[in-house]
Every structure is written in C-alpha cells, then in structure tokens.
PDB file of the backbone (N, CA, C, O) and the ligand in Angstrom, with CONECT records:
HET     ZN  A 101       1
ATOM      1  N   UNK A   1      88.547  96.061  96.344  1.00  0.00           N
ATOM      2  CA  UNK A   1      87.181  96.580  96.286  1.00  0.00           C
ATOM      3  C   UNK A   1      87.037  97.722  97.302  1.00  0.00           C
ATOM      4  O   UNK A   1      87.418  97.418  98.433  1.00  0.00           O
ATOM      5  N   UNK A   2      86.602  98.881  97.157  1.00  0.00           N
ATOM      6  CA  UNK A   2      86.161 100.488  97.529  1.00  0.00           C
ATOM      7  C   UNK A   2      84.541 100.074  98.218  1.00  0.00           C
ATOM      8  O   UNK A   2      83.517  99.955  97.546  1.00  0.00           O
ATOM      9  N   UNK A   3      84.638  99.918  99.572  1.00  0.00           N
ATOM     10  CA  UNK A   3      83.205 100.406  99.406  1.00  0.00           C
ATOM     11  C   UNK A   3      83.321 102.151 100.112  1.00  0.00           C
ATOM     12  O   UNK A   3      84.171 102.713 100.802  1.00  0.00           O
ATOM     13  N   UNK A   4      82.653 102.368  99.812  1.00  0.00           N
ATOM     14  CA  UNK A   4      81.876 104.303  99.873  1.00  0.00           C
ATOM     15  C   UNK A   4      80.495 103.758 100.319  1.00  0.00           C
ATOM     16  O   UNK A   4      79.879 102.692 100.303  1.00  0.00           O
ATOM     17  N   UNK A   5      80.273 105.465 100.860  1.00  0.00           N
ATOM     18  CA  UNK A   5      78.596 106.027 101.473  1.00  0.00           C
ATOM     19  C   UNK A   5      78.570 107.418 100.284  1.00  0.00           C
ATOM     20  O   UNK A   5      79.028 108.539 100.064  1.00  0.00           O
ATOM     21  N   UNK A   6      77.939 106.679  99.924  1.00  0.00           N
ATOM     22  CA  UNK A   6      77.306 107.915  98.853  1.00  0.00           C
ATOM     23  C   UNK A   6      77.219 109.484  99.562  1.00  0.00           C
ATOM     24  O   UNK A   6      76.669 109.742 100.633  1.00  0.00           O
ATOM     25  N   UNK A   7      77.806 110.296  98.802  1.00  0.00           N
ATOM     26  CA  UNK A   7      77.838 111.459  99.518  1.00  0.00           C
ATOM     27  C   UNK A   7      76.921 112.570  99.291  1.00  0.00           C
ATOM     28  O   UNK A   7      77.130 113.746  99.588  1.00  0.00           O
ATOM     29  N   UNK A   8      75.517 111.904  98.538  1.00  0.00           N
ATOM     30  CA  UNK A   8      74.408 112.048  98.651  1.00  0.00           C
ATOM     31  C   UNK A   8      73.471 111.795  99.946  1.00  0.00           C
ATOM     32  O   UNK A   8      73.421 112.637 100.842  1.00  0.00           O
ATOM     33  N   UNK A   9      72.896 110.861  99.986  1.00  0.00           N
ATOM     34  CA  UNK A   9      72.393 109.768 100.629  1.00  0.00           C
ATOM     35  C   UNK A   9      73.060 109.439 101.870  1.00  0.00           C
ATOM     36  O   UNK A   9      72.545 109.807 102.926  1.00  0.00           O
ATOM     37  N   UNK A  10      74.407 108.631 101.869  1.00  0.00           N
ATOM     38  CA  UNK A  10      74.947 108.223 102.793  1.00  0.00           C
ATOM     39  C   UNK A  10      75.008 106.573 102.435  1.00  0.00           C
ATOM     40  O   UNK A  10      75.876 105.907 102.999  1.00  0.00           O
ATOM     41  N   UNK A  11      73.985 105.856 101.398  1.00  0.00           N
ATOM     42  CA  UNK A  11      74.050 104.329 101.350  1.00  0.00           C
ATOM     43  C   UNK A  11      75.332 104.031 101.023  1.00  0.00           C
ATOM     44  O   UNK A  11      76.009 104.704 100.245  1.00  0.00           O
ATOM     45  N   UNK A  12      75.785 102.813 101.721  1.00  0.00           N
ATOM     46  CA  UNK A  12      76.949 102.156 101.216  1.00  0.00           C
ATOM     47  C   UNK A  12      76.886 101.857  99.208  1.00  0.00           C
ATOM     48  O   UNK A  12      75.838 102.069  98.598  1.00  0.00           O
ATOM     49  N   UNK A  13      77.558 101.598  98.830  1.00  0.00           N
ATOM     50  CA  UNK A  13      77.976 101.077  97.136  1.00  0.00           C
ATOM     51  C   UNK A  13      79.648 100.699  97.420  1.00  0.00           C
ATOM     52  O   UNK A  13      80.361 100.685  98.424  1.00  0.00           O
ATOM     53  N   UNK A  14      79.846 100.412  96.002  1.00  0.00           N
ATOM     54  CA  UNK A  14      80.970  99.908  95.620  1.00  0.00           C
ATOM     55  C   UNK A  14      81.909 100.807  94.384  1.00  0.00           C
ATOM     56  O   UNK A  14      81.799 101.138  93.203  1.00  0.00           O
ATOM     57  N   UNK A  15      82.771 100.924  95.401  1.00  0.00           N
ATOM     58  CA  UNK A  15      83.755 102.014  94.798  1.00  0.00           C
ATOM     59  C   UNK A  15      83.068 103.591  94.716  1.00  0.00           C
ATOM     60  O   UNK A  15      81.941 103.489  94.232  1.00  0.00           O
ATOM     61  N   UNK A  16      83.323 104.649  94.959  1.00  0.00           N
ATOM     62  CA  UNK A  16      83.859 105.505  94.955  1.00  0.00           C
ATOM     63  C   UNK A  16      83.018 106.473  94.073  1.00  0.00           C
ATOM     64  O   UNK A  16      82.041 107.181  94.317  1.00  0.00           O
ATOM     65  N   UNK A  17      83.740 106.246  92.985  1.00  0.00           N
ATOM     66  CA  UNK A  17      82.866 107.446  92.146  1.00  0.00           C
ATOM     67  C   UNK A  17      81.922 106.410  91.005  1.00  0.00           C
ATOM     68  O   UNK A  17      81.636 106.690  89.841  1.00  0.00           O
ATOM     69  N   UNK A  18      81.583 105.208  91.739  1.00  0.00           N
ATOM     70  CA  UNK A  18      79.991 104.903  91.329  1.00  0.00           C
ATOM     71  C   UNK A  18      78.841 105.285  91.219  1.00  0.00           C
ATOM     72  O   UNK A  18      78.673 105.974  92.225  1.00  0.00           O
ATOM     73  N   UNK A  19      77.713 105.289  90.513  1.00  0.00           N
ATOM     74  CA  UNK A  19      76.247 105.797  90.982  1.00  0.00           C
ATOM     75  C   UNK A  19      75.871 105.363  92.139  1.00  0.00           C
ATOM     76  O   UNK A  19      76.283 104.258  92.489  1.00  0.00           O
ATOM     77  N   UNK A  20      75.143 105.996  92.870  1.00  0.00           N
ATOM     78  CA  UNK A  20      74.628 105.133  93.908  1.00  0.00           C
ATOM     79  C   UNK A  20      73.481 104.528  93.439  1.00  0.00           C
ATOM     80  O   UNK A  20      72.688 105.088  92.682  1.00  0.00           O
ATOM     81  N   UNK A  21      73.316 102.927  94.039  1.00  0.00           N
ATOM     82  CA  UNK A  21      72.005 102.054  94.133  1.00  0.00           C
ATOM     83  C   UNK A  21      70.990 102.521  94.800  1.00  0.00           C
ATOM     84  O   UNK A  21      69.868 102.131  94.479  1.00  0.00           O
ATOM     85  N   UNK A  22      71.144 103.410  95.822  1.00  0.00           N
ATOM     86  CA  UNK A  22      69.817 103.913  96.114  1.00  0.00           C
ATOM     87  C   UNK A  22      69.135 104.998  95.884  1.00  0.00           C
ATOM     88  O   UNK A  22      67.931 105.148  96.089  1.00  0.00           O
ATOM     89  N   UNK A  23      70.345 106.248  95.193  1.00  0.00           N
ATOM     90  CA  UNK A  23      69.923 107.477  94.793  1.00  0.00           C
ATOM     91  C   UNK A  23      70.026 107.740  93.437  1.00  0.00           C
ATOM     92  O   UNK A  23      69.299 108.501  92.798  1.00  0.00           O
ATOM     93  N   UNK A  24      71.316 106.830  92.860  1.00  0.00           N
ATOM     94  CA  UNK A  24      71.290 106.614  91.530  1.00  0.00           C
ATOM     95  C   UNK A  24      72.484 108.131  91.124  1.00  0.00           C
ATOM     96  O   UNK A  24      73.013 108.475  90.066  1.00  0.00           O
ATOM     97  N   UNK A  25      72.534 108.792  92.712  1.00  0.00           N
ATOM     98  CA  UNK A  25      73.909 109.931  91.801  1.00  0.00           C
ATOM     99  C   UNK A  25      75.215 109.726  91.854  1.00  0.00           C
ATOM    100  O   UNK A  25      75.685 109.098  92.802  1.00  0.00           O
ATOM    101  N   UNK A  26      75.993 110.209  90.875  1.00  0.00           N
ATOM    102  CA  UNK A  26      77.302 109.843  90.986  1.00  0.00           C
ATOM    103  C   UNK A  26      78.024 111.400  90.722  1.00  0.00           C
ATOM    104  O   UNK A  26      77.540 112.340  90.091  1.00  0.00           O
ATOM    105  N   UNK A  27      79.317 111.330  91.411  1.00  0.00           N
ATOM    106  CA  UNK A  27      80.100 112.195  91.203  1.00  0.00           C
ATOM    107  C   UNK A  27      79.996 112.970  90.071  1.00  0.00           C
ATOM    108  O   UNK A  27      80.370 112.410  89.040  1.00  0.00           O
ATOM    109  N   UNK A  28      79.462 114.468  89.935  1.00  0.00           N
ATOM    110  CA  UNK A  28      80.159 114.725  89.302  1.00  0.00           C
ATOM    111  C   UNK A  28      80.793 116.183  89.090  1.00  0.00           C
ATOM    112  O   UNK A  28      80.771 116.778  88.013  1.00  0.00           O
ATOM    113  N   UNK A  29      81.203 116.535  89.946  1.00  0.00           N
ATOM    114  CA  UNK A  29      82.076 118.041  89.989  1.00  0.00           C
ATOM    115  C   UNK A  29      83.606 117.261  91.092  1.00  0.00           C
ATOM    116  O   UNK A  29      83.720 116.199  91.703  1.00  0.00           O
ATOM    117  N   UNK A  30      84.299 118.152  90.934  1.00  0.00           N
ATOM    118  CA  UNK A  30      85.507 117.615  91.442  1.00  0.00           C
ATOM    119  C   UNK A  30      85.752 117.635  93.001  1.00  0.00           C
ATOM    120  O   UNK A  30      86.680 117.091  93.599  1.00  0.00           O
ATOM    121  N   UNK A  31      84.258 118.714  93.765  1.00  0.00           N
ATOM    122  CA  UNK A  31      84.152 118.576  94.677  1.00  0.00           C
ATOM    123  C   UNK A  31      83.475 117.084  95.452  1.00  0.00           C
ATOM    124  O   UNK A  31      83.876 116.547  96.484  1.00  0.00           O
ATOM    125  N   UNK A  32      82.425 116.700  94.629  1.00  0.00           N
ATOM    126  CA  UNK A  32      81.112 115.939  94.647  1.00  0.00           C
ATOM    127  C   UNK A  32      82.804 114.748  94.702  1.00  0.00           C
ATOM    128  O   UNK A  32      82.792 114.196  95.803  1.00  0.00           O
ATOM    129  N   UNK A  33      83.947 114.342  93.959  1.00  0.00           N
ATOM    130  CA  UNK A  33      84.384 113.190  94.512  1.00  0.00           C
ATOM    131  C   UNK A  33      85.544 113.518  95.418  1.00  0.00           C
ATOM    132  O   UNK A  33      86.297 112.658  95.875  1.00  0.00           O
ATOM    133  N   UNK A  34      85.664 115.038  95.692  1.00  0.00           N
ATOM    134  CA  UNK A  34      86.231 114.696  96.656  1.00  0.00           C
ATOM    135  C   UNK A  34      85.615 114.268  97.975  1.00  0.00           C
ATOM    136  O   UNK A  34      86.301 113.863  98.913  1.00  0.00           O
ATOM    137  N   UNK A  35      84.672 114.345  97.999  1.00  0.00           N
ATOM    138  CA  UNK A  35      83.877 114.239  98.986  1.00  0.00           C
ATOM    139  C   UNK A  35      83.587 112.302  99.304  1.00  0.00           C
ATOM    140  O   UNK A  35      83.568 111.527 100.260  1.00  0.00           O
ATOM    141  N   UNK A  36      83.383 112.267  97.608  1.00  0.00           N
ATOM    142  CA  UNK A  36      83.096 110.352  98.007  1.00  0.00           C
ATOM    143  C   UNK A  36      84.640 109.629  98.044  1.00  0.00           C
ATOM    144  O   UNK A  36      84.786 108.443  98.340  1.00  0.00           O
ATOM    145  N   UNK A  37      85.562 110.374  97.759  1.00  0.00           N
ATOM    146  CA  UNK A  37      86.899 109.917  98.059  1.00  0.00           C
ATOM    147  C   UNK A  37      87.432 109.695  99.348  1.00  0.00           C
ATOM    148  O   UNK A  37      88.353 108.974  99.735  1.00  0.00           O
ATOM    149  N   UNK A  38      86.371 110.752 100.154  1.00  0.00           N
ATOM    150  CA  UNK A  38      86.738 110.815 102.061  1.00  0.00           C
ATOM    151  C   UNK A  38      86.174 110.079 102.381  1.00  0.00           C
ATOM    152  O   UNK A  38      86.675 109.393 103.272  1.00  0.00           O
ATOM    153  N   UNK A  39      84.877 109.735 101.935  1.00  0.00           N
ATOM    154  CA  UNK A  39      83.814 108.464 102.323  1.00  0.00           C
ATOM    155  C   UNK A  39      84.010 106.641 102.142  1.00  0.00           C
ATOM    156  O   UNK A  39      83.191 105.729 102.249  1.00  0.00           O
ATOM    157  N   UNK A  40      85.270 106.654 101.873  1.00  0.00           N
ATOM    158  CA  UNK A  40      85.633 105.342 101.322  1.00  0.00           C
ATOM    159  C   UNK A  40      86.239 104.680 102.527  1.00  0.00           C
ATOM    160  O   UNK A  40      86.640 105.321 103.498  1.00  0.00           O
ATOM    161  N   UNK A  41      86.289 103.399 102.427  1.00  0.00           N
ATOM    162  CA  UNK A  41      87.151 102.584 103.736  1.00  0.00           C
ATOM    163  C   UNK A  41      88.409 102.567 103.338  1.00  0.00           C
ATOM    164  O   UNK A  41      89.113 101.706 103.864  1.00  0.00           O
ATOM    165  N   UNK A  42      89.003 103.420 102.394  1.00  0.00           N
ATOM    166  CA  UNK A  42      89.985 103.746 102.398  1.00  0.00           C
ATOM    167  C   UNK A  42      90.893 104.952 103.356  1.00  0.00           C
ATOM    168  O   UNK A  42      92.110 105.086 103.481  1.00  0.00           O
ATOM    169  N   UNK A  43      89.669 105.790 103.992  1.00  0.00           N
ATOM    170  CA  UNK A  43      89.934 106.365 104.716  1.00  0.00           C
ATOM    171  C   UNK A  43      89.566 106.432 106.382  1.00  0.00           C
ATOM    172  O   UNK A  43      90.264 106.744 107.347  1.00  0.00           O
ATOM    173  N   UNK A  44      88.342 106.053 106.284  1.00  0.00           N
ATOM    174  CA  UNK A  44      86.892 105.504 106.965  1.00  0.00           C
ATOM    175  C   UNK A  44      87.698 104.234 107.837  1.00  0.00           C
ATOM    176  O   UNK A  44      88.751 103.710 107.472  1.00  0.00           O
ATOM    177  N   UNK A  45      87.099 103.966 108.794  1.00  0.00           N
ATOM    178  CA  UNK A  45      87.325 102.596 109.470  1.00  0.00           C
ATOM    179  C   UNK A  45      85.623 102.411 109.312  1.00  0.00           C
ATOM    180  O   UNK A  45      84.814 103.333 109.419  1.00  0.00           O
ATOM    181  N   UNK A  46      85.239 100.727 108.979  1.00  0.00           N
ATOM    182  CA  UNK A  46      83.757 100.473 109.264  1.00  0.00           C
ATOM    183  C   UNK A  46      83.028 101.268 110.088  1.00  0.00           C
ATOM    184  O   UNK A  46      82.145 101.873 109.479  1.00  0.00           O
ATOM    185  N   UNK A  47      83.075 101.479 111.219  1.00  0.00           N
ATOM    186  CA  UNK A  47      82.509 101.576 111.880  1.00  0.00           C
ATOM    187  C   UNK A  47      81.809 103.325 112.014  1.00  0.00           C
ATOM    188  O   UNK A  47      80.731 103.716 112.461  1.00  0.00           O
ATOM    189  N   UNK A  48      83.019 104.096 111.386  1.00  0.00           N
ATOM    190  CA  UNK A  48      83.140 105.069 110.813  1.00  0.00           C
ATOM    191  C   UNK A  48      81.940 105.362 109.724  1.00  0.00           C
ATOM    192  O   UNK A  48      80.985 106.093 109.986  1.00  0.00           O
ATOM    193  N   UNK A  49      82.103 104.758 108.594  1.00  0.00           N
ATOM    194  CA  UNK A  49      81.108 104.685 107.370  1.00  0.00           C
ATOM    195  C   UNK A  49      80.078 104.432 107.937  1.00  0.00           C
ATOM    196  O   UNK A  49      79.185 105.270 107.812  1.00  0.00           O
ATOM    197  N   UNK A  50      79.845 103.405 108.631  1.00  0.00           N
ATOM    198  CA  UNK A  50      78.527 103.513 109.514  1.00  0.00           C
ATOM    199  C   UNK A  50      77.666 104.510 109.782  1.00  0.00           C
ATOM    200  O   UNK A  50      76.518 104.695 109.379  1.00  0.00           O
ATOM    201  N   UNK A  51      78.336 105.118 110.494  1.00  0.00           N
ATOM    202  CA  UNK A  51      78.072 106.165 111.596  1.00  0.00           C
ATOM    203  C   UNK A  51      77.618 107.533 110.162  1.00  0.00           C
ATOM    204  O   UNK A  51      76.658 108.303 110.151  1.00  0.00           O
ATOM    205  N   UNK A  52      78.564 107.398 109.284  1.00  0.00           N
ATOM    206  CA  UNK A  52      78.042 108.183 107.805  1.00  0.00           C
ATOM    207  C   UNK A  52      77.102 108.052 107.639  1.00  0.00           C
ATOM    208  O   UNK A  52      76.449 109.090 107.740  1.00  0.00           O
ATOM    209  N   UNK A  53      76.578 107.219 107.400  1.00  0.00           N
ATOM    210  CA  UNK A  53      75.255 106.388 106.620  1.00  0.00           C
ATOM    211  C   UNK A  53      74.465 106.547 107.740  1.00  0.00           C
ATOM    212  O   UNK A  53      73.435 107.105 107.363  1.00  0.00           O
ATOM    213  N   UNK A  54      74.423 106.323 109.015  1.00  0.00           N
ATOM    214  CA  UNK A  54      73.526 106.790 109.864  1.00  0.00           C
ATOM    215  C   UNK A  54      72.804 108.211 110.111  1.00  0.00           C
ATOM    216  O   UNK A  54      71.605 108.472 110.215  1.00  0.00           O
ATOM    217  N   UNK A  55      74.270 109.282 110.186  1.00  0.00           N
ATOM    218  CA  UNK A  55      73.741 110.739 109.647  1.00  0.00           C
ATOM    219  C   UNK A  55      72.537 111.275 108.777  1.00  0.00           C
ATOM    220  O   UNK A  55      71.523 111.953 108.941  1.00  0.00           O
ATOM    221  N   UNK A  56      73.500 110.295 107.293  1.00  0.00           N
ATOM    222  CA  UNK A  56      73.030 111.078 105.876  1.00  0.00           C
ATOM    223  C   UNK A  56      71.887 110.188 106.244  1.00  0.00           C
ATOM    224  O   UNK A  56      70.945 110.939 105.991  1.00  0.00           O
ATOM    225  N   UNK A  57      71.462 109.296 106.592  1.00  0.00           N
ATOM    226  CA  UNK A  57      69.665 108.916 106.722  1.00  0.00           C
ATOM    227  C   UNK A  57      69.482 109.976 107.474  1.00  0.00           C
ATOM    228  O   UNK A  57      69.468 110.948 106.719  1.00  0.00           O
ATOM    229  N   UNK A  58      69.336 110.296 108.550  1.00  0.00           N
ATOM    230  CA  UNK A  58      68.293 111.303 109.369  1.00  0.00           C
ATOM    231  C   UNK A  58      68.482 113.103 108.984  1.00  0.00           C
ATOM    232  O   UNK A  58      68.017 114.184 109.347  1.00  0.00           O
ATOM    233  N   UNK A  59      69.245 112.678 108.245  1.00  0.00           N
ATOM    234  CA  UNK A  59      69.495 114.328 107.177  1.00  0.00           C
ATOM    235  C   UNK A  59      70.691 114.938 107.896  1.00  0.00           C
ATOM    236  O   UNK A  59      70.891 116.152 107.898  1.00  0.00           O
ATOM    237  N   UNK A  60      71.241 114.323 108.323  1.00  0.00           N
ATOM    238  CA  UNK A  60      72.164 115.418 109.184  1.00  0.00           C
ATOM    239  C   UNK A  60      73.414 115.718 108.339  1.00  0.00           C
ATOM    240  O   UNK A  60      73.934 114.636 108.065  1.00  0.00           O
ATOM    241  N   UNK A  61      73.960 116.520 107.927  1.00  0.00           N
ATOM    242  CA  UNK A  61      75.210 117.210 106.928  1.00  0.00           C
ATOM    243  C   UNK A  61      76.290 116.515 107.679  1.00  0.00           C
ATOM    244  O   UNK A  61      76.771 116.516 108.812  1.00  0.00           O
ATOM    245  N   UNK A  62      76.501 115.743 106.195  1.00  0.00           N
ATOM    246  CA  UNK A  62      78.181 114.358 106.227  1.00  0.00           C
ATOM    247  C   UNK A  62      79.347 115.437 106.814  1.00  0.00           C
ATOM    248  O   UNK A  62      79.544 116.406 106.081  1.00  0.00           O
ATOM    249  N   UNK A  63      80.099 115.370 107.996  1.00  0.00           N
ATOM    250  CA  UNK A  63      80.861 116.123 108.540  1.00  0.00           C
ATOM    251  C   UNK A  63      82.363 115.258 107.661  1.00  0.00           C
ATOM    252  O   UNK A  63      82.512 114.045 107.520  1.00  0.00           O
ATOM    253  N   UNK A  64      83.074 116.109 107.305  1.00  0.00           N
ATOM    254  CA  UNK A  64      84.888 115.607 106.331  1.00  0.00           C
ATOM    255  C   UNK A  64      85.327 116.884 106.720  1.00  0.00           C
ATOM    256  O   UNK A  64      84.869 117.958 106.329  1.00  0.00           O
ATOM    257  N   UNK A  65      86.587 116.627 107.813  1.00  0.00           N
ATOM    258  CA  UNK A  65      87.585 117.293 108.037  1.00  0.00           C
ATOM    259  C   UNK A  65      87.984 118.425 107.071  1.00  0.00           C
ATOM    260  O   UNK A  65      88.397 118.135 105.948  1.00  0.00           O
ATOM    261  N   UNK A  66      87.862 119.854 107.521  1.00  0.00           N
ATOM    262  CA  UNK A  66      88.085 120.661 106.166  1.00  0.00           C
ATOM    263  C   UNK A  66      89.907 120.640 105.367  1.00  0.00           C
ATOM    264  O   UNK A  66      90.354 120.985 104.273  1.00  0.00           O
ATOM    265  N   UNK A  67      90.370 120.176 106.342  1.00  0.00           N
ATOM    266  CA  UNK A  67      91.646 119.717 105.586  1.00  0.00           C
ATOM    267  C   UNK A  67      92.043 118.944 105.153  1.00  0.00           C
ATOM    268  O   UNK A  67      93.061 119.139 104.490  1.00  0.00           O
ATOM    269  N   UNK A  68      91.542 117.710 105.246  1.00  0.00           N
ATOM    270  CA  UNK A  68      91.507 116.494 104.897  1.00  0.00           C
ATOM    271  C   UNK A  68      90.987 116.691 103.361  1.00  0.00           C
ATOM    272  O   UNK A  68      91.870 116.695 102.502  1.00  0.00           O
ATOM    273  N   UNK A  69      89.582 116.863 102.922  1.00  0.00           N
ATOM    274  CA  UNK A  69      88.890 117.554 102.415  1.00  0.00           C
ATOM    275  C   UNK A  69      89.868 118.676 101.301  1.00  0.00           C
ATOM    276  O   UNK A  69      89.790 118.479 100.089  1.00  0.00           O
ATOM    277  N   UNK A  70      90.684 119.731 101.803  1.00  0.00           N
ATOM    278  CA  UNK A  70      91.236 120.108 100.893  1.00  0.00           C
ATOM    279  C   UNK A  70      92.733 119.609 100.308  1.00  0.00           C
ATOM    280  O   UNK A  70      93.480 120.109  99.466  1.00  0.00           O
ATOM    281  N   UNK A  71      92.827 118.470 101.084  1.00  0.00           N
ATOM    282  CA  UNK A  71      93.809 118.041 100.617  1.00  0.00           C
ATOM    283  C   UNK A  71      93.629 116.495  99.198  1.00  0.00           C
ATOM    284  O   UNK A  71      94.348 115.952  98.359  1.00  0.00           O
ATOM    285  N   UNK A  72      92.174 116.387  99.726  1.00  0.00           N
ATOM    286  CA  UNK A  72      92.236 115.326  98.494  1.00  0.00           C
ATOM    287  C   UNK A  72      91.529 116.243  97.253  1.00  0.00           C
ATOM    288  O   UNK A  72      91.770 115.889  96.098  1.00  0.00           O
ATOM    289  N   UNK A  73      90.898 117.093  97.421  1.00  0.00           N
ATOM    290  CA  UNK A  73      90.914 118.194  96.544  1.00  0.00           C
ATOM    291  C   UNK A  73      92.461 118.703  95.481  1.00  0.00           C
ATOM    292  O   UNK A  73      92.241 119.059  94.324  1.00  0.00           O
ATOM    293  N   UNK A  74      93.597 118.687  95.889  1.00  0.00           N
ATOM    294  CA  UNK A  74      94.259 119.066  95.525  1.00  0.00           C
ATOM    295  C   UNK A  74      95.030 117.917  94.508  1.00  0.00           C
ATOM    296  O   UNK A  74      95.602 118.047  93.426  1.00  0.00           O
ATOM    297  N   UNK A  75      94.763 116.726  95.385  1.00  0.00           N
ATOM    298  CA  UNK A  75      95.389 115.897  94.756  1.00  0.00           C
ATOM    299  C   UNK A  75      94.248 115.384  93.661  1.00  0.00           C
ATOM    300  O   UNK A  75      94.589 114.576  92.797  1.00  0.00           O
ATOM    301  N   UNK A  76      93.450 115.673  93.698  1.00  0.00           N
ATOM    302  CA  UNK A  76      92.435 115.141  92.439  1.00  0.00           C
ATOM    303  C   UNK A  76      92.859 116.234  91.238  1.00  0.00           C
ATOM    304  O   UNK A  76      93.041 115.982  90.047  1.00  0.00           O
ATOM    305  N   UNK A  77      92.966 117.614  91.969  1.00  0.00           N
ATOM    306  CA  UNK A  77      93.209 118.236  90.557  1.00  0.00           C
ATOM    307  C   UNK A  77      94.738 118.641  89.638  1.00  0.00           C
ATOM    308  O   UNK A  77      95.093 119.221  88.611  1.00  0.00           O
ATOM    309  N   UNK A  78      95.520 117.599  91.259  1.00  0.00           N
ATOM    310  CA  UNK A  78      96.501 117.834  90.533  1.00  0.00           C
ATOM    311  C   UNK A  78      96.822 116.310  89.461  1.00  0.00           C
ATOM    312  O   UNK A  78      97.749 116.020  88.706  1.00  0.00           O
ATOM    313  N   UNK A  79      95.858 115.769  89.766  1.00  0.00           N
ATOM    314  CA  UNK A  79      95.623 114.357  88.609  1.00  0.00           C
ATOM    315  C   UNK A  79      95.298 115.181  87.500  1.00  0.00           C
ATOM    316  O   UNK A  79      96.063 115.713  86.695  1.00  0.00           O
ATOM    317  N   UNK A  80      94.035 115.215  87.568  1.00  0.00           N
ATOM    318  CA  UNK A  80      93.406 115.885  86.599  1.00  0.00           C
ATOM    319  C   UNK A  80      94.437 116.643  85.531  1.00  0.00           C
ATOM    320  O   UNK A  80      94.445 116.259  84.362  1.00  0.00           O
ATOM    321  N   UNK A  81      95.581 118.073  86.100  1.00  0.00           N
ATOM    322  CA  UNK A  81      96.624 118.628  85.461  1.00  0.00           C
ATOM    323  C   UNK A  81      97.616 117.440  85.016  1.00  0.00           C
ATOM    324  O   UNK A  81      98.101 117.694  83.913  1.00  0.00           O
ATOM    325  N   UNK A  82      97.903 116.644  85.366  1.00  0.00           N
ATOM    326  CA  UNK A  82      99.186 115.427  85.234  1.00  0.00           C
ATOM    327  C   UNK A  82      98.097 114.740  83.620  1.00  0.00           C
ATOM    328  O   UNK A  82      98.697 114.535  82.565  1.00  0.00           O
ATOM    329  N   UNK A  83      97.227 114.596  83.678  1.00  0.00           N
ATOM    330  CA  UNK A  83      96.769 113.920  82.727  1.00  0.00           C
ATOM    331  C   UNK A  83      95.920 115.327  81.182  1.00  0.00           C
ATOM    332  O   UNK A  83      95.777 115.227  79.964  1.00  0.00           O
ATOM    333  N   UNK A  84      95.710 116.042  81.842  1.00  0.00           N
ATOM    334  CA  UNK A  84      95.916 116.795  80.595  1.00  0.00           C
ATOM    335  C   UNK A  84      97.144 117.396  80.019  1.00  0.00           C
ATOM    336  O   UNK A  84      97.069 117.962  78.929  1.00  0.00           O
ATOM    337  N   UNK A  85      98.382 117.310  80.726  1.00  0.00           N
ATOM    338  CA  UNK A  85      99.537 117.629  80.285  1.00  0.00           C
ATOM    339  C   UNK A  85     100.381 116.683  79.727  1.00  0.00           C
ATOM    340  O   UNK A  85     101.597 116.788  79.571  1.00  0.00           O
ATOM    341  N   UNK A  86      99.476 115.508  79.358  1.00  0.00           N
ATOM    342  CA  UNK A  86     100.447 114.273  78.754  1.00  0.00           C
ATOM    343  C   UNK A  86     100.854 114.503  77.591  1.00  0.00           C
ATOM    344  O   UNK A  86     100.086 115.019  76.779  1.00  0.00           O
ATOM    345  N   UNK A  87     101.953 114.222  77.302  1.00  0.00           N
ATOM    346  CA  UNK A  87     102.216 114.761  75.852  1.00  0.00           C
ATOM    347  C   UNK A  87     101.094 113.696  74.451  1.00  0.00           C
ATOM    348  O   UNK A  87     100.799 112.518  74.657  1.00  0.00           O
ATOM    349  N   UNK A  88     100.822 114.177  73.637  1.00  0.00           N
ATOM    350  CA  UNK A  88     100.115 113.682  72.977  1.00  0.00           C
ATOM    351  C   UNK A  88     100.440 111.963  72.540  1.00  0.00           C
ATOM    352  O   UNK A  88      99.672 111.014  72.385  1.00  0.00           O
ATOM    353  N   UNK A  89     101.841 112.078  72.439  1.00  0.00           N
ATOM    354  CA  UNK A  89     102.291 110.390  71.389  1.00  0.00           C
ATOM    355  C   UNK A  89     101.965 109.558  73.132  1.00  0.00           C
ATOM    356  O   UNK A  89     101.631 108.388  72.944  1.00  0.00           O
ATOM    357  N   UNK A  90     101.998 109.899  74.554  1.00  0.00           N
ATOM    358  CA  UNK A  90     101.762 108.923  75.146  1.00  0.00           C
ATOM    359  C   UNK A  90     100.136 108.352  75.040  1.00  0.00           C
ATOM    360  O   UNK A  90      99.698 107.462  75.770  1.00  0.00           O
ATOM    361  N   UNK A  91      99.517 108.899  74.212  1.00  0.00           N
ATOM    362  CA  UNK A  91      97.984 108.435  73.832  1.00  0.00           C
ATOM    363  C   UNK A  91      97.652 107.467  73.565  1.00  0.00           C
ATOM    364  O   UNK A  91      96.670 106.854  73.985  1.00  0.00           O
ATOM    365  N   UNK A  92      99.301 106.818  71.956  1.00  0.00           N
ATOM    366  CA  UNK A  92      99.074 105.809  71.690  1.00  0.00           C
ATOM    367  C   UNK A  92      99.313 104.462  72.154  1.00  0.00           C
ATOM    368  O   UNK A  92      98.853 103.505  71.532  1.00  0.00           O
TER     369      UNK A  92
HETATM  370 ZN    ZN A 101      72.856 107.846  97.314  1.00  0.00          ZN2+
END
C-alpha cells in the first residue's frame, strides 16, 4: 500500500496516482504524477510527508528536488515509450 500527499492539496490518500479524498484531483499530465510519485512513502520518510501536508495546508509551494523530480520524469516517460512500443501480438 502507497500512501501519497496529494500534490494538490497536500492530504494524505492511498496510492499515488489516486483522486484525492479531499480535493477529489488526480494526476493528470505526466508532470502532475511525477510530482505525486515524489510524494509517496516510497520516497518520503513519514515524517517527511508530514511536513508536505503541513506546507500544502498553509499554501506554501510542495518543494521536490529538481533532480529527483527530473529523474522520475524520465522514467515515467520512458514507461510510457516501453509500452507504446509493444509489439501488437503482446496485446493478446
Ligand atoms: Zn488534494
């Protein structure tokens, strides 16, 4: 189980590129998950996400390492390329 801080908002949810329960948005540009991809306790220590969610309440702009940041960027779109380049018969 993924929990994330909405990279809206900042509320905790479950998993990642979920809607959020309190804002109701979910990912959707490839930036928007890279962003909730950095926000996960996959990367995050608790105490960390916390401190997220504390920010994004008082409005303050979710700070993600700009390399960090472009590095899960890269790897999202290099998913993204790996899966439109599947050859067609692995469909079935
Ligand atoms: Zn939210």
């Amino acid at each position: 189980m993924t929990i994330a801080s909405c990279f809206a908002c900042g509320e905790f949810k479950v998993g990642a590129f979920t809607p959020c329960p309190a804002c109701g948005n979910a990912p959707a540009t490839l930036e928007q998950e890279a962003q909730s991809l950095a926000l996960t306790d996959h990367y995050l220590a608790p105490e960390e996400l916390e401190h997220v969610r504390q920010q994004a309440a008082v409005g303050q702009p979710i700070h993600i390492d700009p390399v960090f940041y472009e590095q899960l960027l890269q790897t999202l779109r290099d998913e993204r390329t790996a899966r439109a380049n599947r050859p067609w018969w692995k469909f079935w």
